[in-house]
Every structure is written in C-alpha cells, then in structure tokens.
N, C-alpha and C positions, 0 to 999 in steps of 0.2 A: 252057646252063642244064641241071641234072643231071634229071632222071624224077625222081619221086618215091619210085621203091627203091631208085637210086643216092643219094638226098641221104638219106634213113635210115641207109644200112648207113657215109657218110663220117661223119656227124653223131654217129654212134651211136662211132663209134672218134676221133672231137675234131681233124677235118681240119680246121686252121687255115684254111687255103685255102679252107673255107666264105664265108669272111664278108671286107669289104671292111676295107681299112689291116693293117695288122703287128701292130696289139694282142693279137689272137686268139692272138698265137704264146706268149705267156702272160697268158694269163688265162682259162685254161680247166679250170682246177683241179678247180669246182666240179662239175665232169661226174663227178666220184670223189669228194666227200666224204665217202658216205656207207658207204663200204666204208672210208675212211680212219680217219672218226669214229664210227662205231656198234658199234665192236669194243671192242676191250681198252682205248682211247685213253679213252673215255666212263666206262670202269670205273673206272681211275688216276685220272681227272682227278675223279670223284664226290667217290673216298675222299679227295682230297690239299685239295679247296676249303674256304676257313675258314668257320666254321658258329658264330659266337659268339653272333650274334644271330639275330633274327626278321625283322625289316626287311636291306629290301637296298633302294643308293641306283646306279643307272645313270647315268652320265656318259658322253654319246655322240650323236654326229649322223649321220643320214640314212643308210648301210650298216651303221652298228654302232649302231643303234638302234632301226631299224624292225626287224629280224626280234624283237629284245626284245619289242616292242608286240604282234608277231604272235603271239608263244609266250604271252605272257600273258593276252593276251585270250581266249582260252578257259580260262585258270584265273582263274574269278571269286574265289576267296579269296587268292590270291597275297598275298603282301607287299614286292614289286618297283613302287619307281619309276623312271620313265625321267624321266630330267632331260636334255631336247635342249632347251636352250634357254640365250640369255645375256640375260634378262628378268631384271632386279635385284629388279623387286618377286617375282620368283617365288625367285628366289633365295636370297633374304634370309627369306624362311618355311620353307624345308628345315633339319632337324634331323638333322645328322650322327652324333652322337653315339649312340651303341649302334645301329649297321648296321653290314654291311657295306658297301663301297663299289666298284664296279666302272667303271674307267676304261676305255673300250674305243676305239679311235684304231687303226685299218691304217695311217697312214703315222707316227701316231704323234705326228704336228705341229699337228692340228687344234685350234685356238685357244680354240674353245669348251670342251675337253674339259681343254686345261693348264689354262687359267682357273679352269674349275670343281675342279680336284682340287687349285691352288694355293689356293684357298679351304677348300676342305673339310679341310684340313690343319689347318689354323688355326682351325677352329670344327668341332671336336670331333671329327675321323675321327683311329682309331687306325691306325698302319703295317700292326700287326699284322692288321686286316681289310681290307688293299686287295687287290684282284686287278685286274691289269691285264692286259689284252687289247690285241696289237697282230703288227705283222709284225716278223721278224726283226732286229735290227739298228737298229730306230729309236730316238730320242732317248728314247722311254716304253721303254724295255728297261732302257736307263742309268739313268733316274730312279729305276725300280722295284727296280733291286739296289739302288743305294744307300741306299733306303726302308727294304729287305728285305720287298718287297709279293709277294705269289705271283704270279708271270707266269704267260700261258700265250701261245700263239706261233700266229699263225694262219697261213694260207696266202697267199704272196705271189703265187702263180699265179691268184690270182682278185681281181676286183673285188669292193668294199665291197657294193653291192647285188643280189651274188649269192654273199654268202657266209654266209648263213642257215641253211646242212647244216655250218657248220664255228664253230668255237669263238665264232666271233662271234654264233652266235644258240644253240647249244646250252649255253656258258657260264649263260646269263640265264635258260636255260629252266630250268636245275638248280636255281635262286633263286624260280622262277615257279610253284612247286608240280606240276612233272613229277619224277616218277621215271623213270630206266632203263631198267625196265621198258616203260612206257607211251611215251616215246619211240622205241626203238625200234621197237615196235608202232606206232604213227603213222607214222613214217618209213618205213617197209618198202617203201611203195611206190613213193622218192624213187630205190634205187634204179635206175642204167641198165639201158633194156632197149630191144632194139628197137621192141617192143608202144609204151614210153611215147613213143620217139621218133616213130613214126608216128601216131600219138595228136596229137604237136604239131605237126607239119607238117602235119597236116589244119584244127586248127585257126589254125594261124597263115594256111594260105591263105584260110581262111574269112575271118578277118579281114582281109584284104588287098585285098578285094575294096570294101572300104568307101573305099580311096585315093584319091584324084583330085589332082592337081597337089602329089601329095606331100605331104600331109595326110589325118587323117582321126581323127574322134571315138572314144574307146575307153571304152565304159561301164565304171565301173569298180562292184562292189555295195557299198552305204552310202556313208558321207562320210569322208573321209581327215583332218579335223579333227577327228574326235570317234571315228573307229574306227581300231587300230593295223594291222587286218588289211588295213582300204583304204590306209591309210598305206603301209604296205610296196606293194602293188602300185602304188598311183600313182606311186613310185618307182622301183620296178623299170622301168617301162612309159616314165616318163618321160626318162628319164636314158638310158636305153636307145637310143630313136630321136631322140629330140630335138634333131637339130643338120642341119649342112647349110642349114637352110630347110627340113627337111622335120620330120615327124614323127605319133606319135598323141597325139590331146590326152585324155588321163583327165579324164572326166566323173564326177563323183559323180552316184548314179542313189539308187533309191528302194530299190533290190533288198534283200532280207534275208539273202539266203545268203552268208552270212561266208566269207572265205579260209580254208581250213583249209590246218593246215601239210603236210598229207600229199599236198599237190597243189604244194608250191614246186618239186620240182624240174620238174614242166610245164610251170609259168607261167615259169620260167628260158629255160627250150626255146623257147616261144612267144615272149617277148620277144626273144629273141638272133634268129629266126626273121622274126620285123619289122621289126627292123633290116636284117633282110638283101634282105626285101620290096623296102624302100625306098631299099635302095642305103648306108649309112651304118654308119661303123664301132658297133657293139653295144656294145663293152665301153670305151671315151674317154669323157670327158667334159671337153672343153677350155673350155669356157665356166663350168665351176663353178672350176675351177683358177685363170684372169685374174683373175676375180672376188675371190677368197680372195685375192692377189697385192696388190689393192687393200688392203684393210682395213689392212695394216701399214704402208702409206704416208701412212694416214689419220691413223693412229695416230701418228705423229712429229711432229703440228700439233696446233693447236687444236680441238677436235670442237663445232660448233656445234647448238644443239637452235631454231634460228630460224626461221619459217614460211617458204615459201616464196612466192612471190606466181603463183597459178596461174589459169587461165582456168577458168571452171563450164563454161562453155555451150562451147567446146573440149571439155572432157574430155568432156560427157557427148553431144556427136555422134559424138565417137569413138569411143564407149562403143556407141551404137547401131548406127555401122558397121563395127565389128571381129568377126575371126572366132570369138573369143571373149575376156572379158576375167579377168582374176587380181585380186586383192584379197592383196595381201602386208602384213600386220599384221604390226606388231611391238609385240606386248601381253605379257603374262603369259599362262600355260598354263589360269588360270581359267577365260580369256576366250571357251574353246572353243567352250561351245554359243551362247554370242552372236554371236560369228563364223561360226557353221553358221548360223543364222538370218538374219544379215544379208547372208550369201551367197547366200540363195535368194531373200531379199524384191530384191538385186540383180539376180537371172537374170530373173525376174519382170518385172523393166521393161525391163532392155537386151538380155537371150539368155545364150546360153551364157556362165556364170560357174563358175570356178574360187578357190578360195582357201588359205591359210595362214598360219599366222604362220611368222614370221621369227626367227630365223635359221633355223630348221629346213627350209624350204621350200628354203635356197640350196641346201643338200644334196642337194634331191629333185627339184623341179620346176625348179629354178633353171635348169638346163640346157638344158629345154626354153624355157624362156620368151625367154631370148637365143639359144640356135639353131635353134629351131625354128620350126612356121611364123612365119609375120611379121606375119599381118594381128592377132599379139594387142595389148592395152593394160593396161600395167599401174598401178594404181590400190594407190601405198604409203601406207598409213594406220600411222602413227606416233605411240602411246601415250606420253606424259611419265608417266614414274614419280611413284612417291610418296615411293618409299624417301630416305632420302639420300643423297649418293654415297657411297664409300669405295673405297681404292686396292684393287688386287687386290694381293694378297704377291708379292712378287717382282717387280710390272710399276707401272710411273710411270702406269698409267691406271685408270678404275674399271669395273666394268659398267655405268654408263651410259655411258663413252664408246664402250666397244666394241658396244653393242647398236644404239648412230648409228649408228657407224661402220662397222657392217655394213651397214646401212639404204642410207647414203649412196653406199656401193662399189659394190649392186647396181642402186641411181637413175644411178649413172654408167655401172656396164657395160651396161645397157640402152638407152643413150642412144649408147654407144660402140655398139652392134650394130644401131642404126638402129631401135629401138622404141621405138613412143609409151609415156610413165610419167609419170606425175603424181605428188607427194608432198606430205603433209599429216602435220601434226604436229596431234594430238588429244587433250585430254583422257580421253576415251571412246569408247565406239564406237558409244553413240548421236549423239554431234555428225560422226561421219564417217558416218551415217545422213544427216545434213541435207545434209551435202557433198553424199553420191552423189545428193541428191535422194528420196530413199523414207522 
C-alpha cells in the first residue's frame, strides 16, 4: 500500500494501476477535462449551439443528466428541463414545440433517451434545434447526421458519472443560464493539482474510517429527490462503490450546504478514492448493464400492470431488520416532494431509508442496491398512469409498457442478486403510505 505522497504524486499523473479490475486503463479522461474543455473548445462550441428559443428540453439518464441538475440548480431563472424519466403521464404534459431539445446518451443506446427524442419528433421538435450529445461512433451520431441535428462528441475515456467537466454537463450549462465567462470562473478550481489531489485523499481516508464489513453510511447534504445537486452526488457515490457486496450507502441528511460545481472535480477524486478504500473497481458498473439487458427481453411479450400478491407483515420485518431500506417509485416527476415526504415519514418507523423514482434511480443507485451491501430491502411502489397509452414512433410498444417494464426487470435483477424486493402497483402514493403502514 502506497504512503500517502506516493498515492498523490501516482493519482495526480492517472496511474491506472491505482485502482482494482482493467477499467481504470480508460476511463480516466475526466482527470483533463478541464484543460480539454475550458479553452477554445467552450468558445467554438458557444458560438456554433442553436439558440432559436428560450426553453430548452433535456433528454437523458443518470450521467448525462445529473450534472444538468447540478449546473442548473444554482441558476434559479434557467429555462432547462431535465426529462429522465419514461413516466407517460409526465411525458405526455411536456411541450416540445419552440425549445430546443437536447438528447444526451454516452453509449448512445439508452432506451429512455431514443424513446423520448422518437416522440419529441413527432409532437413538435424541429431537426433544426436538436443537439445531441454522445460518444463517438454510436447509433445517436448516425441518427443525428441523418436528422442534421448539431452533435457534439464527448469523451469515451470517461464514465457517464464523471463526465460533468466535459460536454455532457457543460453542453446543458450553456442552456442553464452560465456564461463562459462565469464557468470558467467556477470551474477554475476543477483543475489538477497536486494541492486538490491531497485535499482528496485526506478526505476519502476520513471517510474510510466509517467501514466495517464493507459498508458504510455517506451523508449526502439535502435529498437527491427534490435537489439535482444531491442527485448528482448520490450518483456519483453510489454507482462508484456499490458492488462486490460492499459499498457507501448515500443518506439524504438535513444539511443545507448545496454541491457546488466548483468542488466536482474533488468529489470525483473522493469517490474513485472509496472505491479503492474498499477494494472494488470505481469506474463498472455491471449490475445497472444486466439490468438494462432485461427490459428488451420484456419488451418482446406481453407487459402486465397486475398486483402482485405480497406478505405486509414479511415486508414490514424486513423493513425493521434491514441495514437500510429504498423506496423505488415509478410515478411522474410531480411526485417529487410527496415522495420526499413519504420517505422520511418511512425512515421514521423502520431506519435508514432511501428513495427514488424510477427509472432514473436504475441509472444511479441501481447499482448499489444489487451490488452492494446486501442486508438492503427494496420496497417498489408502482404508479398506474392516467394518461392513455400510445405506441412510441418507430417501436410496437408504448411508455407505459416500457415504464413496467423497467419496474419489472429491476424486481427481477434484485431477486436474481439475492435481495429482498416487494412490488406494489398503486394508484397514489398515499395508498402505498397504508402499504408501508405510516
């Protein structure tokens, strides 16, 4: 194990051989973004993005949508929505027509994100304001010339949740009411330096210290439901160490103090640095990949929206002896602060509770919750729409089949990973209040 001036000066120069498995040997991009992106690249890419409208519409999950959240929440006037989600009734209330629209996808095949831009085609987005966001070479490159949508091309040397210094979060901040100017200035201190790398290694040993059999709680400041800037970190945090069996569980805490962006590339440092704590590759994530794997095999059958027949009084010992439990809704984005609420009046009676809606959570925490520790329980609470269905353009299926069928993929990889999951299909989310019992 290196000293502590030999693991700065390797870490500081991107020695793969830090960190455990082969991945490290590219995906370490993000250690240069900002000498890559804050030059002349940010000036080109200003002048060249289309500016017809006011409104700008994001299409994007879990790495190419949480740095969005991040950059915007601190511009209160913005006029950027993030749309991570395949919730029909949310979907079917967005108004495409005079925005721009930005499609962002790294591998470029994310389901949620074709879906959403094969609809937005068809009710009301014009070619001429898409900008699509993705890695080199993927299926969204091909769609997007034949569109004639303005690409821009991101870095394949780096994961989705550590690419927030490079076009996938400073595209959305150019829409989010930053300037050039002010990014920069923000940014400045993202930056490698040695100073920041020993800066992280102190804190990640800090936090390290909280582990025991390979777990261990990570406060995270505010609630990751209702603030984009916890969002992004609970992400980062989770997906990061989350496998093996081991991991840090992000806690939403009471804290006020917002993630600013001028601290991401730290928390990059710290996260990749916990993973390395605790033994497990930093930059994989194989359990959100099976997962996704599922959905399209779902998708070739029948999608059933039928209760299931579940134990109370099972779930809810479970509930009181797990090391913490998740509340994964698949509602609409309204839903937000009723689900922040019903997740604390749930911590309240069983402990440590976490939550999300779905599908955006497979993105983020997803990873953790099938590989990570084990003693959690997951408690899926399943909204029926109101909307009616409709086919999506181009696919034999509708968003409510795909919004099950995400639902049902991650009740099965959970079940395939040896963790307790309950699923309930509800009207509201006050009748999955009488479920949980509160």
């Amino acid at each position: 194990m290196p000293d502590s001036a030999d693991l700065v000066k390797r870490l500081f120069e991107g020695d793969p051989t830090l960190f455990e498995g082969d991945t490290a040997r590219h995906a370490l991009g993000w250690l240069h973004h900002p000498e890559a992106y804050l030059g002349d690249w940010l000036d080109q890419t200003y002048a060249s993005l289309p500016r017809r409208h006011q409104r700008t519409i994001l299409l994007g999950m879990g790495g190419s949508s949480g740095p969005a959240r991040l950059y915007a929440q601190s511009r209160p006037k913005n006029q950027l929505t993030v749309l991570d989600t395949s919730n029909p009734d949310t979907i079917s209330s967005i108004d495409f027509s005079n925005a721009q629209v930005i499609a962002s996808s790294k591998s470029g095949g994310t389901i949620e994100t074709q879906t959403l831009l094969a609809h937005a085609l068809v009710h009301g987005l014009d070619a001429k304001d898409l900008i699509i966001i993705t890695d080199p070479g993927t299926a969204l490159v091909e769609l997007g010339e034949s569109l004639g949508a303005h690409i821009v091309l991101g870095d394949p040397a780096t994961g989705g949740r550590y690419s927030g210094l490079s076009p996938f979060g400073l595209v959305p901040a150019l829409y989010a009411d930053w300037t050039i100017a002010q990014l920069r200035d923000e940014l400045a201190s993202c930056f490698l330096s040695e100073e920041l790398v020993a800066l992280a290694v102190e804190v990640a040993d800090q936090r390290a210290k909280a582990i025991k059999n390979g777990e261990a709680f990570f406060p995270v400041n505010g609630d990751p439901i209702t603030s984009g800037a916890a969002l992004w970190m609970e992400q980062l945090v989770a997906e990061t160490t989350g496998k093996d069996n081991r991991g840090f569980i992000p806690m939403p805490t009471s804290g006020q103090n917002e993630y600013r962006v001028s601290e991401m590339q730290g928390h990059h440092l710290v996260a990749a640095l916990l993973g390395r704590h605790l033994g497990v590759d930093p930059f994989n994530q194989p359990n959100v990949e099976s997962a996704k794997k599922n959905v399209f095999s779902l998708l070739s059958g029948e999608i059933s929206w039928a209760q299931r027949h579940e134990d109370l009084g099972a779930m809810r010992e479970d509930m009181m002896s797990s090391t913490y439990n998740v509340l994964q809704v698949y509602a609409p984005l309204s839903t937000s602060e009723e689900l922040s609420s019903l997740r604390s009046r749930c911590e309240s009676v069983y402990g440590p509770t976490t939550a999300n809606l779905g599908p955006r959570y497979l993105h983020s925490t997803g990873q953790l919750h099938k590989g990570g520790p084990t003693g959690v329980v997951g408690i899926q609470l399943v909204q029926r729409p109101v909307t009616e269905p409709a086919r999506i353009e181009g696919r034999h299926y509708t968003f409510h089949d795909l919004h099950m069928a995400q639902a049902t993929s991650d009740f099965q990889a959970m079940q395939a990973a040896k963790r307790k999951v309950y699923q309930f299909v509800v009207d509201d989310l006050q009748e999955a209040a009488g479920i949980l019992g509160l």
